[in-house]
C-alpha positions, 0 to 999 in steps of 0.5 A: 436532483440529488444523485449517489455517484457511482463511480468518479466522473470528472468535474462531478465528483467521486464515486460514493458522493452525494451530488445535486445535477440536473433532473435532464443530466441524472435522467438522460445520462448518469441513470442510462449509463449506471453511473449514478443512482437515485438519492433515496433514503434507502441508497443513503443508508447503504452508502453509510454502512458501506463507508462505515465497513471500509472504515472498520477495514482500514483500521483493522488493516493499519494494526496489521500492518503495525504488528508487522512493522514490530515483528520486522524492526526486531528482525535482522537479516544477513545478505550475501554478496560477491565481493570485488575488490576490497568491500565493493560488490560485484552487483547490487543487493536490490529491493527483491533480494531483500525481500527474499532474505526476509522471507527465507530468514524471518519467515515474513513475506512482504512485497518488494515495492514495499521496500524504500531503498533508495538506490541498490546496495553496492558495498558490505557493511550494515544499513537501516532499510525502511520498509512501508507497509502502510501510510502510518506504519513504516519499518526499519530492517537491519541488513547485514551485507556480508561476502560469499 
């Protein structure tokens, strides 16, 4: 009996699949359990639609996301620190800091998990720091680091 899966089962498939199980499993557990649905010409048709709107959805989400990565790389923005001994920090500039810069700065609110530091910045100086808002849209900020 071919199925709709409704949700990811393991050694089945993934949720919006179309599987062939049999008429005893789809009828005594997937059914009971809402964890499949009958492969009807009608459920095909609307599982289509839906993977057509998430599709639209997602490419609408990849050019946000690369307007964004233009609007980012052009900004530069200035982190203050205190400064120890010659041009050492006292602490760190770390992902959140960062990002609070940028939101006070440039005006852009992004979430810090985003940005791609790959260990806290502890002296002055300029850096290039990556930020990934999405699989195919990566930003390069510029960071001043500067001493209070």
């Amino acid at each position: 009996m071919k199925v709709i899966l409704t949700q990811n089962i393991k050694g089945v498939g993934r949720a919006d699949d179309i599987v062939n199980v049999s008429d005893g499993y789809a009828r005594n557990y997937l059914f009971p359990r809402k964890m499949a649905v009958a492969a009807t010409d009608g459920n095909v048709k609307q599982i289509e639609k839906r993977k057509q709107a998430e599709e639209a959805k997602g490419e609408k989400a990849v050019e946000e996301s690369k307007d964004l990565a233009g609007q980012i790389s052009e900004a530069q923005i200035t982190v203050k620190g205190r400064v120890g001994t010659g041009t050492k920090l006292y602490g760190s500039i770390t992902h959140a800091d960062i990002a609070d810069a940028l939101e006070e700065q440039a005006g852009i609110k992004i979430d810090k998990r985003k940005i791609e530091l790959e260990e806290p910045i502890k002296s002055l100086g300029s850096y290039e720091v990556p930020i990934r808002l999405h699989r195919e849209a990566v930003a390069n900020l510029k960071v001043e680091v500067v001493g209070e």
